[in-house]
OpenMM code with the backbone's topology and positions (N, CA, C; nanometers):
from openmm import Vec3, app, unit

residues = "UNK UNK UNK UNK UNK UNK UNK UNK UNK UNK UNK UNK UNK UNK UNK UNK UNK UNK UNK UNK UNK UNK UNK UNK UNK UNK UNK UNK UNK UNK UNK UNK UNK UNK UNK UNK UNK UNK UNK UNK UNK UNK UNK UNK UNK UNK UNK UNK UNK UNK UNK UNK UNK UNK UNK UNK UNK UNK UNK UNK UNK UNK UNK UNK UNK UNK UNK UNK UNK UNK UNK UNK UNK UNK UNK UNK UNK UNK UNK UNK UNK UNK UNK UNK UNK UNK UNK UNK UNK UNK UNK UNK UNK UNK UNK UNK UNK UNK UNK UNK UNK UNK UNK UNK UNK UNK UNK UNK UNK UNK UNK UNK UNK UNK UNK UNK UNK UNK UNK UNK UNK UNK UNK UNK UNK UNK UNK UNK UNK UNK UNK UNK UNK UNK UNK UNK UNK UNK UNK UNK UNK UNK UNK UNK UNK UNK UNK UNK UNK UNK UNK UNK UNK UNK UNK UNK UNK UNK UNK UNK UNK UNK UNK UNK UNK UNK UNK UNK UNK UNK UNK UNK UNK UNK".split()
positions = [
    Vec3(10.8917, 13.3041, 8.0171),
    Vec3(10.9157, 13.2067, 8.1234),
    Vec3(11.0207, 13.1074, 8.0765),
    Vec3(11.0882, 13.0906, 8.1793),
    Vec3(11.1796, 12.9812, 8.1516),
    Vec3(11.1882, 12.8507, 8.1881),
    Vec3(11.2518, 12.7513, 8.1465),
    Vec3(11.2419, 12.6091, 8.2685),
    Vec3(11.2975, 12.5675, 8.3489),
    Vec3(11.3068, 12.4732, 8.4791),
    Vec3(11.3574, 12.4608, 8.5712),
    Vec3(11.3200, 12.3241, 8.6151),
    Vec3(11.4618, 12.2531, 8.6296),
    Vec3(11.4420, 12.1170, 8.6538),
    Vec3(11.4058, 12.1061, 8.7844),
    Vec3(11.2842, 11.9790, 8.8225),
    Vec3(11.2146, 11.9906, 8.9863),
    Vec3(11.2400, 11.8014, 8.9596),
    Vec3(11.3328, 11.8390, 9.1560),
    Vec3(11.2870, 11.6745, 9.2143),
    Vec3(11.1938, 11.6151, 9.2533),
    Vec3(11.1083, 11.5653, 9.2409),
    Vec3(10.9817, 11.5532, 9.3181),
    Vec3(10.9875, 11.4208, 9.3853),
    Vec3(10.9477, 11.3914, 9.5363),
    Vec3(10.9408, 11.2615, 9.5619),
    Vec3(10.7924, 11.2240, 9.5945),
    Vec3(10.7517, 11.1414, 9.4941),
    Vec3(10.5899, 11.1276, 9.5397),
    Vec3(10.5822, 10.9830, 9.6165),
    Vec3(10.4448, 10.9975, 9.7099),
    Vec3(10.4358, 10.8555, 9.7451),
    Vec3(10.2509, 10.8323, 9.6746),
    Vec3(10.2492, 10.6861, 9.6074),
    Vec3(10.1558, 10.7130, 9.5104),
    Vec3(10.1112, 10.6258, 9.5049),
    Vec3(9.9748, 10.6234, 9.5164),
    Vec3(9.8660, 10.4711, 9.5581),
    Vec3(9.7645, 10.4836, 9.4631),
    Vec3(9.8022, 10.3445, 9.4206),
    Vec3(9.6912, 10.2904, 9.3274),
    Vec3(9.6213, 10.1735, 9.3820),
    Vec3(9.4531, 10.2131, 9.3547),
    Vec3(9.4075, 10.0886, 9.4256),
    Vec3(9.2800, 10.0900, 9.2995),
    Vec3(9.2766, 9.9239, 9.2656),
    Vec3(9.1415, 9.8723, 9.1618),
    Vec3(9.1304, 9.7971, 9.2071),
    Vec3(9.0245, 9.7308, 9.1229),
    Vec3(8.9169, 9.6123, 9.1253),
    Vec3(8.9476, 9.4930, 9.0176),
    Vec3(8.9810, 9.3763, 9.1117),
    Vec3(8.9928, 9.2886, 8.9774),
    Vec3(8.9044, 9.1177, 9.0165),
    Vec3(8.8251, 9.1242, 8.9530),
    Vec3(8.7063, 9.0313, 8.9720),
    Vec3(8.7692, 8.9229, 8.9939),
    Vec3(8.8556, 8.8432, 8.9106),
    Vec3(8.9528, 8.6899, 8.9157),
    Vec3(9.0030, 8.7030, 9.0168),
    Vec3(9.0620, 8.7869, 9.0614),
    Vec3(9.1364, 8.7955, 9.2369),
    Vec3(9.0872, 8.7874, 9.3258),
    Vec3(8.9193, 8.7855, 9.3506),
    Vec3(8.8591, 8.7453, 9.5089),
    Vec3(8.8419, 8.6196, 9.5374),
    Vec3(8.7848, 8.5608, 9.6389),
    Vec3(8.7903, 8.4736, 9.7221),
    Vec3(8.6799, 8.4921, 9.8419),
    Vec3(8.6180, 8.4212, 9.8651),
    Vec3(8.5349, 8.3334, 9.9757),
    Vec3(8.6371, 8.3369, 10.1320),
    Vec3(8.6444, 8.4187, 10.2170),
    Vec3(8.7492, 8.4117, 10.3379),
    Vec3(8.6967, 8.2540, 10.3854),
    Vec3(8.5645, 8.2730, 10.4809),
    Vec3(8.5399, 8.1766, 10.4923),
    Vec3(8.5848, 8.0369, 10.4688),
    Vec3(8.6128, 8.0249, 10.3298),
    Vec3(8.6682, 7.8390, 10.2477),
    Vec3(8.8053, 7.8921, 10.2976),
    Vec3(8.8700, 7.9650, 10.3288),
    Vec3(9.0152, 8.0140, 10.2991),
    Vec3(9.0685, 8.0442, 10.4563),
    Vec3(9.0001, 8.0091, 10.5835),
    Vec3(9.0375, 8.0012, 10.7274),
    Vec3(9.0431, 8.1666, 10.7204),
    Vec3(8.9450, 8.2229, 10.6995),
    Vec3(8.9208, 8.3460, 10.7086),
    Vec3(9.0339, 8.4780, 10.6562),
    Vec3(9.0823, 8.4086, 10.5443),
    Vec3(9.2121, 8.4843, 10.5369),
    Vec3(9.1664, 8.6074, 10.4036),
    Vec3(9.2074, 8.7128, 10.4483),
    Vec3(9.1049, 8.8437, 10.4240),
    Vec3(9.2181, 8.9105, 10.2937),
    Vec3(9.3353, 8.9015, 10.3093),
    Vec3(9.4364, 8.9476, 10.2518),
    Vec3(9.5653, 8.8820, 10.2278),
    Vec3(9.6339, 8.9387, 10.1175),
    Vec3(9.7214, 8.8561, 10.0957),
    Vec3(9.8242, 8.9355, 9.9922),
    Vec3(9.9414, 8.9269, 9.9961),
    Vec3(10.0454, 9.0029, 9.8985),
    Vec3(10.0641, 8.8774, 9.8234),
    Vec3(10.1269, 8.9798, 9.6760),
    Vec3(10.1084, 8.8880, 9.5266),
    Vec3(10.2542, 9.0007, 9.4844),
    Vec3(10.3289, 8.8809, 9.4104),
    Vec3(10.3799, 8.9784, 9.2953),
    Vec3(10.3385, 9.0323, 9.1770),
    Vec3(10.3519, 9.2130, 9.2112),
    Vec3(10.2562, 9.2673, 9.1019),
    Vec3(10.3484, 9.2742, 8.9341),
    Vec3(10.4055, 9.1609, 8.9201),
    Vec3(10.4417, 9.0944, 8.8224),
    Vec3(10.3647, 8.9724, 8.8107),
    Vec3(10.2727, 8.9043, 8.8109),
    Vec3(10.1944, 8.7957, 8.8142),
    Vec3(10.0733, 8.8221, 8.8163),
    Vec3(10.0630, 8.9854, 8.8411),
    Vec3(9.9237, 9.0358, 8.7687),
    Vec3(9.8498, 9.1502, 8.6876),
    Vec3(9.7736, 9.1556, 8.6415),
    Vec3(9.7881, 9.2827, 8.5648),
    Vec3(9.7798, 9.4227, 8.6415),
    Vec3(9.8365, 9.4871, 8.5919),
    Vec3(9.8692, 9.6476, 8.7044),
    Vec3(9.7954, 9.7596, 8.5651),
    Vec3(9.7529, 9.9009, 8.5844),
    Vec3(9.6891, 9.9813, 8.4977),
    Vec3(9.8162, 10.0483, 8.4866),
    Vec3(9.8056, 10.1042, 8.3523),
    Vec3(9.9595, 10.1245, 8.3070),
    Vec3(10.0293, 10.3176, 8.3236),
    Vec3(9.9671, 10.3546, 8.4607),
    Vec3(9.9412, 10.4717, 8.4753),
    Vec3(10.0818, 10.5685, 8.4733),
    Vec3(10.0863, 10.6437, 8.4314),
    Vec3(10.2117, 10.7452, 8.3416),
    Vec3(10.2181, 10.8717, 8.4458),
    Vec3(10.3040, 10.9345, 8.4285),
    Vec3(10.2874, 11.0763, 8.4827),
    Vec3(10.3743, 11.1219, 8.3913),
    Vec3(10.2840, 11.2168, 8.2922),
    Vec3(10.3366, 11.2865, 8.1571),
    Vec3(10.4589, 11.3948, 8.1699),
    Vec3(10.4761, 11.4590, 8.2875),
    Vec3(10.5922, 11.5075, 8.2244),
    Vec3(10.7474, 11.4996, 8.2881),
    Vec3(10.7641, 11.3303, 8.3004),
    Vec3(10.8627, 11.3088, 8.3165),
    Vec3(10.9654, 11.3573, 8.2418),
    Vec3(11.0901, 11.4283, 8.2527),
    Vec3(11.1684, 11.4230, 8.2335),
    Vec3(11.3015, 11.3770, 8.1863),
    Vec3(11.3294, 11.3019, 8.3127),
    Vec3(11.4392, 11.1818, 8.3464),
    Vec3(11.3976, 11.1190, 8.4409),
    Vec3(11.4701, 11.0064, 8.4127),
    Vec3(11.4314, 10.8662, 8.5098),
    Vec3(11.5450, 10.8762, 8.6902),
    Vec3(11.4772, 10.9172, 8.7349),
    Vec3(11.5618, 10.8887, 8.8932),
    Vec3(11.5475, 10.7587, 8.9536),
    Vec3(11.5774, 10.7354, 9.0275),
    Vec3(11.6276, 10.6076, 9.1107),
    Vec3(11.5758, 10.5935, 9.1869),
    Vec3(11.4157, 10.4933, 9.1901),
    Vec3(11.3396, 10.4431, 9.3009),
    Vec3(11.3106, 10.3418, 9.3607),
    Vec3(11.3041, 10.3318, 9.4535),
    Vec3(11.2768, 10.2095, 9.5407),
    Vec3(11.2221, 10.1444, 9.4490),
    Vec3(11.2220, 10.0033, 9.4278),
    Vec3(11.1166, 9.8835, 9.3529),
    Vec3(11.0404, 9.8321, 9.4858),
    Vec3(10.8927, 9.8083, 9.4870),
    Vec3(10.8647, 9.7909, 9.5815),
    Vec3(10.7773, 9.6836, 9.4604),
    Vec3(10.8136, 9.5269, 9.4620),
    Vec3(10.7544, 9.4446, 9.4108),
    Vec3(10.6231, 9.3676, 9.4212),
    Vec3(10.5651, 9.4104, 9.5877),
    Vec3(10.4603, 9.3529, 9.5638),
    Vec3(10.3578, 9.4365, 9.6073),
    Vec3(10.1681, 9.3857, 9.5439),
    Vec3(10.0576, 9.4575, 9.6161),
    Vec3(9.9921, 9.3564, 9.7281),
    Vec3(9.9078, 9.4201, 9.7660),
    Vec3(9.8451, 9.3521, 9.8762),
    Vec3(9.6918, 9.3322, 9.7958),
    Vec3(9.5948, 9.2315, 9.8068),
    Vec3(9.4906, 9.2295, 9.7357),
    Vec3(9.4030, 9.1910, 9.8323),
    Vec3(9.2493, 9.2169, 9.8806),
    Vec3(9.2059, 9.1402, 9.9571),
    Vec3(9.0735, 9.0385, 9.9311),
    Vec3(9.0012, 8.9939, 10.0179),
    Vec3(8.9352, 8.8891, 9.9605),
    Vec3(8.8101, 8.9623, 9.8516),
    Vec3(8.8048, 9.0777, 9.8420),
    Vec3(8.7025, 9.1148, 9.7354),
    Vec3(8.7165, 9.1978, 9.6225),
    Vec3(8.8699, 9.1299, 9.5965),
    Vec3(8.9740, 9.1242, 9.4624),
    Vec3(8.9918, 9.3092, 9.4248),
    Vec3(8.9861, 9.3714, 9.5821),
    Vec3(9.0613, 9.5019, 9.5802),
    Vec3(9.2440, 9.5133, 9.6046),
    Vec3(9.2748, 9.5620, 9.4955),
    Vec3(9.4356, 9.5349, 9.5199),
    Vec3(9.4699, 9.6805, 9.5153),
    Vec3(9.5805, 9.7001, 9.6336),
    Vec3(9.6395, 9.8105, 9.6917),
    Vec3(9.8273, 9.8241, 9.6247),
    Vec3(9.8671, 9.9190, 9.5637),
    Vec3(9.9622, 9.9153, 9.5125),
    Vec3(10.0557, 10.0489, 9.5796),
    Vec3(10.1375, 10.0356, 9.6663),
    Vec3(10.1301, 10.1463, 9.7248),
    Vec3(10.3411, 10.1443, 9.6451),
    Vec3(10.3463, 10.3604, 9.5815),
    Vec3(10.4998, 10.3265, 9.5175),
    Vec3(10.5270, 10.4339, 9.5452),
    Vec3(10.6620, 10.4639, 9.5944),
    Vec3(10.7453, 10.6039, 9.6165),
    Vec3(10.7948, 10.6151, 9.4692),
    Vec3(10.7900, 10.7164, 9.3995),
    Vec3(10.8159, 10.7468, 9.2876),
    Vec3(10.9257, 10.8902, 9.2972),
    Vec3(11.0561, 10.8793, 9.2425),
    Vec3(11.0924, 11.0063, 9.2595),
    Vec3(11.0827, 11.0753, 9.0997),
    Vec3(11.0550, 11.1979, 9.0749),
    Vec3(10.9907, 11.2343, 8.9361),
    Vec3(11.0794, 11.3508, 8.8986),
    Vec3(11.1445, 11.3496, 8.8220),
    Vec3(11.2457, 11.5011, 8.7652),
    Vec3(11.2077, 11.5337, 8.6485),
    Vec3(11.1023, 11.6794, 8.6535),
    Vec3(11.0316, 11.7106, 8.5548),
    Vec3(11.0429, 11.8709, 8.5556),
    Vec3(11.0222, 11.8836, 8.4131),
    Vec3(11.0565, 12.0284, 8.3895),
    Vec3(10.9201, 12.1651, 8.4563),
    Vec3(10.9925, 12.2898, 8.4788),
    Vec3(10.8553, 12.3669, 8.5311),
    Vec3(10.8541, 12.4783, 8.5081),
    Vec3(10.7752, 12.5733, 8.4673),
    Vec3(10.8179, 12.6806, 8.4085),
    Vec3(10.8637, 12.7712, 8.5486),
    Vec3(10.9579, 12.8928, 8.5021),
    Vec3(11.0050, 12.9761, 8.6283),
    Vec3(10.9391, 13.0821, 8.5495),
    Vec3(10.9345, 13.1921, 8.6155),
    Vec3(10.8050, 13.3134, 8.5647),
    Vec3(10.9640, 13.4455, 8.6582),
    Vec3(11.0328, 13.4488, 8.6010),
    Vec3(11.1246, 13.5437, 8.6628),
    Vec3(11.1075, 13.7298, 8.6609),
    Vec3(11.0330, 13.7466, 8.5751),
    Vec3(10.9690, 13.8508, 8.5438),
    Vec3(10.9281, 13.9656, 8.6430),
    Vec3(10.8879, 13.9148, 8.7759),
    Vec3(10.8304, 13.9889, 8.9107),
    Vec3(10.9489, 13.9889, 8.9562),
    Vec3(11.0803, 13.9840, 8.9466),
    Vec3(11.2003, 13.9397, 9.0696),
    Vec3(11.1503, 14.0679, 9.1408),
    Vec3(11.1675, 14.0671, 9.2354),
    Vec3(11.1867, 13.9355, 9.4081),
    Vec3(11.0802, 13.8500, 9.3954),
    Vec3(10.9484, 13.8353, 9.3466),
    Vec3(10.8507, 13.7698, 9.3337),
    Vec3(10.8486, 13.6784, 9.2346),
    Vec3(10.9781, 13.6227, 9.2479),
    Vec3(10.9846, 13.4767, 9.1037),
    Vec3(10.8467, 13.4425, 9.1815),
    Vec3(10.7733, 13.3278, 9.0508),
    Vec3(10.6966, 13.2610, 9.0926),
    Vec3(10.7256, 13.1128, 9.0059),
    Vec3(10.7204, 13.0086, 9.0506),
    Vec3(10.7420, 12.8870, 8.9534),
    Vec3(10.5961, 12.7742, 8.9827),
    Vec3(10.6040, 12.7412, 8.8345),
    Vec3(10.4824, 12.6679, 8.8406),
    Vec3(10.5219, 12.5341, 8.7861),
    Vec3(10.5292, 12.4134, 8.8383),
    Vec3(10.4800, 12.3038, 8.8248),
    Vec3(10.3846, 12.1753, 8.8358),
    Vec3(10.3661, 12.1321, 8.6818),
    Vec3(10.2773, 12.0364, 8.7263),
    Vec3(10.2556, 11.8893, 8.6849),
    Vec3(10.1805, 11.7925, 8.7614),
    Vec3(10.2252, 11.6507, 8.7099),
    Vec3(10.0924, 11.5615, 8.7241),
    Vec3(10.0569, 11.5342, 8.6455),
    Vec3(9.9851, 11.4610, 8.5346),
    Vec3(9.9726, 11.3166, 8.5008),
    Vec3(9.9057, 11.2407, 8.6073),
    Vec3(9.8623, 11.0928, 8.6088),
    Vec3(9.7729, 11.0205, 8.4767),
    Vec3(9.7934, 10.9685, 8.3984),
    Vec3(9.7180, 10.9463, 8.3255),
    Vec3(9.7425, 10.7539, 8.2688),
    Vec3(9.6362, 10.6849, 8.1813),
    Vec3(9.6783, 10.5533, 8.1356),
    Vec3(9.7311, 10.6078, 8.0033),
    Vec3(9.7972, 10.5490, 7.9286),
    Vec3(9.8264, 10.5540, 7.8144),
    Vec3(9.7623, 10.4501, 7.6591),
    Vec3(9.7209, 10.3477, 7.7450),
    Vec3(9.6811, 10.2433, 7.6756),
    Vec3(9.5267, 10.2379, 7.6645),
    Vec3(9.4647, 10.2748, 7.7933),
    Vec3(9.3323, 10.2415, 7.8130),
    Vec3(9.2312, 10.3754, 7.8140),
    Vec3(9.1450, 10.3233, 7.7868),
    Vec3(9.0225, 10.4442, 7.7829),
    Vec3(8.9535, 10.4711, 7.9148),
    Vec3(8.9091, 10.5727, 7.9461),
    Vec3(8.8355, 10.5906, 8.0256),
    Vec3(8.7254, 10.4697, 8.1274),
    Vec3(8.6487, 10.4225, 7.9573),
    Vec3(8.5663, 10.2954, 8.0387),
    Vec3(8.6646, 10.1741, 8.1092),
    Vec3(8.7551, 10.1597, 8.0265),
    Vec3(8.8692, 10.0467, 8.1188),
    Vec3(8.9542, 10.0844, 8.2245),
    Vec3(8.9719, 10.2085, 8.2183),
    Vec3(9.0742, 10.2922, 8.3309),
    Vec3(9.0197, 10.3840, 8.3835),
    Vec3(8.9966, 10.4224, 8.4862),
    Vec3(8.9411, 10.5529, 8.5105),
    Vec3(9.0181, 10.5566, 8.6741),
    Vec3(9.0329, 10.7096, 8.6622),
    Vec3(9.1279, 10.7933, 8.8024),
    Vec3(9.0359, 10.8566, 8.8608),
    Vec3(9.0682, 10.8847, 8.9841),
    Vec3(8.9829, 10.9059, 9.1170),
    Vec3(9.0954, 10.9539, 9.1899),
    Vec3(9.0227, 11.0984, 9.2766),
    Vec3(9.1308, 11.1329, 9.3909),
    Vec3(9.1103, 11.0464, 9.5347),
    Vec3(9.2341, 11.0186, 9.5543),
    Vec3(9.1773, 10.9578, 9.7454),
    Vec3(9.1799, 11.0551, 9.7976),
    Vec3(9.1855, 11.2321, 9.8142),
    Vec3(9.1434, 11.3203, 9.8704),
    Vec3(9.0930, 11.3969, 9.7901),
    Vec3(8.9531, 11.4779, 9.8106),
    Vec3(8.8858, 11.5851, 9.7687),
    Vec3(8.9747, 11.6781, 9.7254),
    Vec3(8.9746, 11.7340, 9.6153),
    Vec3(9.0483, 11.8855, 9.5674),
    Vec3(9.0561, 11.9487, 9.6196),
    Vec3(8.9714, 11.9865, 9.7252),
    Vec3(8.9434, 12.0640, 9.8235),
    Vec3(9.0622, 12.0467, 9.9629),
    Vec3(9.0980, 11.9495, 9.9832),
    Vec3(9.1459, 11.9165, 10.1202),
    Vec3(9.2911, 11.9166, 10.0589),
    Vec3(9.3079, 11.8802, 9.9164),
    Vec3(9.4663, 11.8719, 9.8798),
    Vec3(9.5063, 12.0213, 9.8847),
    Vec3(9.3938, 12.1177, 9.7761),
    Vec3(9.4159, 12.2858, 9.8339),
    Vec3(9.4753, 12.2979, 9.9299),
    Vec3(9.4113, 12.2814, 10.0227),
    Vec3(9.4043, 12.3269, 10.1766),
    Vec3(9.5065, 12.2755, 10.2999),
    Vec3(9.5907, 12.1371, 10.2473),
    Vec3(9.6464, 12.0670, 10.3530),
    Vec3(9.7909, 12.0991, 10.2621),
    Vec3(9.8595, 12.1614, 10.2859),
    Vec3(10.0106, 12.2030, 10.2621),
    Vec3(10.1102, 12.1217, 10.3474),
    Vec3(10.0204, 12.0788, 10.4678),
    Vec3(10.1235, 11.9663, 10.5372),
    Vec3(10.1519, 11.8766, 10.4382),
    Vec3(10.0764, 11.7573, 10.3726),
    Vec3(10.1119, 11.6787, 10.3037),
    Vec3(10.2361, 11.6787, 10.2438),
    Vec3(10.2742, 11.8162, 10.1594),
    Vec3(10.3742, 11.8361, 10.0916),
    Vec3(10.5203, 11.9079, 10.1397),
    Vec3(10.5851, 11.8094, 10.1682),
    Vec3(10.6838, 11.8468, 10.2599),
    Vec3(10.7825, 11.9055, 10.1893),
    Vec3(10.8607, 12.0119, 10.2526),
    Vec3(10.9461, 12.1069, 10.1434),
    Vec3(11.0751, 12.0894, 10.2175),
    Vec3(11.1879, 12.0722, 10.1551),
    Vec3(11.3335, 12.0819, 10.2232),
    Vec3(11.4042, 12.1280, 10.0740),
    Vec3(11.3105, 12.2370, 9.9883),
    Vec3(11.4490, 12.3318, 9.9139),
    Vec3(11.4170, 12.4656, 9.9275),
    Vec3(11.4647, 12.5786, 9.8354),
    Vec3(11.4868, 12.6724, 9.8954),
    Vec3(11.3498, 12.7578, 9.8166),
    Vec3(11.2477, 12.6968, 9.8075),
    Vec3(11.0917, 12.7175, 9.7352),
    Vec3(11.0412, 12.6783, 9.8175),
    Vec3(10.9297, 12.7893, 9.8453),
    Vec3(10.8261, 12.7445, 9.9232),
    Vec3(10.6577, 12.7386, 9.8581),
    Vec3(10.5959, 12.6169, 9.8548),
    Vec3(10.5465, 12.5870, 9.8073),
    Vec3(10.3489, 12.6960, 9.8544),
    Vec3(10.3025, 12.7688, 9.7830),
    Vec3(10.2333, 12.8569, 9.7706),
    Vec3(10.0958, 12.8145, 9.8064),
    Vec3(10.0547, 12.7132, 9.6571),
    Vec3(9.9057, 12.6146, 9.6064),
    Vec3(9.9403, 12.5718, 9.5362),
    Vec3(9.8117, 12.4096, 9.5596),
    Vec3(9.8188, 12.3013, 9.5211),
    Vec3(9.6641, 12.2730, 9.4652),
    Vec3(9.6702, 12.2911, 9.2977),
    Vec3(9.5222, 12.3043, 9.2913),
    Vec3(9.5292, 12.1334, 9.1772),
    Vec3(9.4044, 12.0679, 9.2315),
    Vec3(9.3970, 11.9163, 9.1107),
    Vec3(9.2941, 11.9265, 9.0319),
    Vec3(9.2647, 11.8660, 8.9239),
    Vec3(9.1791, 11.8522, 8.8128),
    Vec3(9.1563, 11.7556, 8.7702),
    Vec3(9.0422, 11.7025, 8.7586),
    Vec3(9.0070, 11.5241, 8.6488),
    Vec3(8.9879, 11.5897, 8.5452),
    Vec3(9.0140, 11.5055, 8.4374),
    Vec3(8.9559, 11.6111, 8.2937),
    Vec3(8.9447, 11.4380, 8.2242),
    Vec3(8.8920, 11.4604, 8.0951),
    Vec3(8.8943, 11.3408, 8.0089),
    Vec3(8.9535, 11.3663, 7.8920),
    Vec3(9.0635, 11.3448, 7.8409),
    Vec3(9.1370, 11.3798, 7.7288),
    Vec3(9.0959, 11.2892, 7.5893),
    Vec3(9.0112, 11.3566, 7.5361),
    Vec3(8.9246, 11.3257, 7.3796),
    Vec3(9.0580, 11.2928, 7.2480),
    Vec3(9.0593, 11.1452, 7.2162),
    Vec3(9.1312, 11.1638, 7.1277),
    Vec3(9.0475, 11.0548, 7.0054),
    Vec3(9.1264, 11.0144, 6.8991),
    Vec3(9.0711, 10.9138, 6.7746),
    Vec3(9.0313, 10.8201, 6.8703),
    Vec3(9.1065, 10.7335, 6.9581),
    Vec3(9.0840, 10.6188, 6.9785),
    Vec3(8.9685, 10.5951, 7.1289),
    Vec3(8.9514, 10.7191, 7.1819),
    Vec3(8.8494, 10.7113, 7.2916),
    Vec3(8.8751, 10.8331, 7.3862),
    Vec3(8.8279, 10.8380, 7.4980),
    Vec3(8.8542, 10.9259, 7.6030),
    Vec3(8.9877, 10.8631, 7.7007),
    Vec3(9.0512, 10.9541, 7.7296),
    Vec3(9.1516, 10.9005, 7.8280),
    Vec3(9.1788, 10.9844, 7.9621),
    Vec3(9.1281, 10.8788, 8.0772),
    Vec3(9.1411, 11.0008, 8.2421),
    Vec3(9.2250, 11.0743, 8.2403),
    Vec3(9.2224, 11.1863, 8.3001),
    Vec3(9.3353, 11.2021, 8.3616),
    Vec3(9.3385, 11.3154, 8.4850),
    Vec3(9.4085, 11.2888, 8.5926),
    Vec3(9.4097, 11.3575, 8.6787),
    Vec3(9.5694, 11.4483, 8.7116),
    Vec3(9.5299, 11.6051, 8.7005),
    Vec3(9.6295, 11.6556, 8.7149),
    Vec3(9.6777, 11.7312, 8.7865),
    Vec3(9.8162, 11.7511, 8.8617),
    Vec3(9.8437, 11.8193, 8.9985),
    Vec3(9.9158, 11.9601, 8.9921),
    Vec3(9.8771, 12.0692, 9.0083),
    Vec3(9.9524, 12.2318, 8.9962),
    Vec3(10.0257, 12.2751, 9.0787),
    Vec3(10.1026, 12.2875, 9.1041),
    Vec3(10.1829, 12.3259, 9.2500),
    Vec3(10.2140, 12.4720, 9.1960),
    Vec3(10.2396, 12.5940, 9.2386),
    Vec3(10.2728, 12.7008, 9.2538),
    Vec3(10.3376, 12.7411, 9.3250),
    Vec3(10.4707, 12.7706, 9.3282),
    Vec3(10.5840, 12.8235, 9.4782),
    Vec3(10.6617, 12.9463, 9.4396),
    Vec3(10.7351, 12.9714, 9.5237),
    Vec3(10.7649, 13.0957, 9.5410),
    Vec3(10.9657, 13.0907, 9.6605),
    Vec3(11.0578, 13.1770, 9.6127),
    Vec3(11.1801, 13.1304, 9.7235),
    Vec3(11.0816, 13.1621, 9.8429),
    Vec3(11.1433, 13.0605, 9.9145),
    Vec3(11.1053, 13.0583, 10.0858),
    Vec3(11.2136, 13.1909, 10.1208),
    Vec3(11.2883, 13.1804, 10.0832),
    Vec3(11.4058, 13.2921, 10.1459),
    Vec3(11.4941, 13.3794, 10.0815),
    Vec3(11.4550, 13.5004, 10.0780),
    Vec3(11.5475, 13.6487, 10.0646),
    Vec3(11.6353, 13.6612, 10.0924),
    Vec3(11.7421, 13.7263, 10.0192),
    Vec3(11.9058, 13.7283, 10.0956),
    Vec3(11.8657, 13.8129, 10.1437),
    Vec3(11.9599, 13.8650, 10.2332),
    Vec3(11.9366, 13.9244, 10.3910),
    Vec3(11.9444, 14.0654, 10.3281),
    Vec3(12.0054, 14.1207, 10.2456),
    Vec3(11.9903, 14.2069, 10.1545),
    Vec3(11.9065, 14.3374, 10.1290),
    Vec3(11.8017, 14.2348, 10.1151),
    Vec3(11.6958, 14.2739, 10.0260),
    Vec3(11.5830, 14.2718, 10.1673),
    Vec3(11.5481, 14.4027, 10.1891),
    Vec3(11.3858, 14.4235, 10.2599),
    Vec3(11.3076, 14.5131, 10.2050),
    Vec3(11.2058, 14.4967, 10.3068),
    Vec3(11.0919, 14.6216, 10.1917),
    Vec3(11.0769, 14.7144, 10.2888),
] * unit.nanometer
topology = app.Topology()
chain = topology.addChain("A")
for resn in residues:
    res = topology.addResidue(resn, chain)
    for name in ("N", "CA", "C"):
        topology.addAtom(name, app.Element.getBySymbol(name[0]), res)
């Protein structure tokens, strides 16, 4: 197998709990929510391991937190990471990539990842993942695992994509 550089544009939500950040609406004229610069507070320092190279993304500077110190971090991330190509079957290339959320700093008990959709529904919903190259995207299988090292356990949640060319030169039929 060989490698193959992939653009990926993710849109990618992080949402925790931070106890010092709530508030009483009530004392506060009922005010439920509120944006903060997420430079003025602490953010979980979450990675996606097999970056590549750095592309050019929107900065989207602030989260929204609400009165029961749940803060919503919502980031378009574009990700250029390597993937193996499996050329071996031609006409049936198959290419596999995958990308890998994890903290780097924190352990499990201080950090921990969660899907906002069931494994099941990410399988299954291919809409989500919108395709405009010349791969068409096959399955989408995710995994939590806990990565055991000296210093503790570390989350991590990881994403498989499997694709295949969307399109045959005109060429080639069976």
């Amino acid at each position: 197998a060989e490698n193959q550089i992939l653009k990926t544009s993710v849109w990618y939500r992080e949402v925790w709990n931070d106890e010092f950040l709530s508030w009483n609406s009530s004392m506060f004229d009922e005010i439920r929510e509120i944006s903060l610069p997420l430079s003025a507070i602490w953010a979980p320092d979450i990675i996606i391991n097999e970056f590549v190279d750095v592309e050019r993304s929107p900065d989207l500077p602030y989260v929204y937190v609400n009165s029961s110190g749940t803060i919503e971090n919502y980031k378009p991330i574009q990700v250029v990471s390597a993937c193996s190509l499996e050329t071996y079957a031609f006409p049936f290339d198959v290419q596999n990539c995958s990308l890998t959320f994890k903290s780097i700093l924190h352990t499990v008990e201080d950090v921990d990842l969660a899907f906002l959709r069931s494994p099941e529904d990410i399988k299954h919903d291919k809409k989500a993942f919108l395709n405009d190259s010349e791969w068409e995207l096959l399955s989408v299988s995710s995994t939590y695992s806990i990565l055991q090292s000296s210093a503790g356990g570390f989350a991590q949640i990881q994403f498989n994509g499997t694709s295949s060319p969307s399109a045959w030169p005109s060429w080639f039929s069976a």
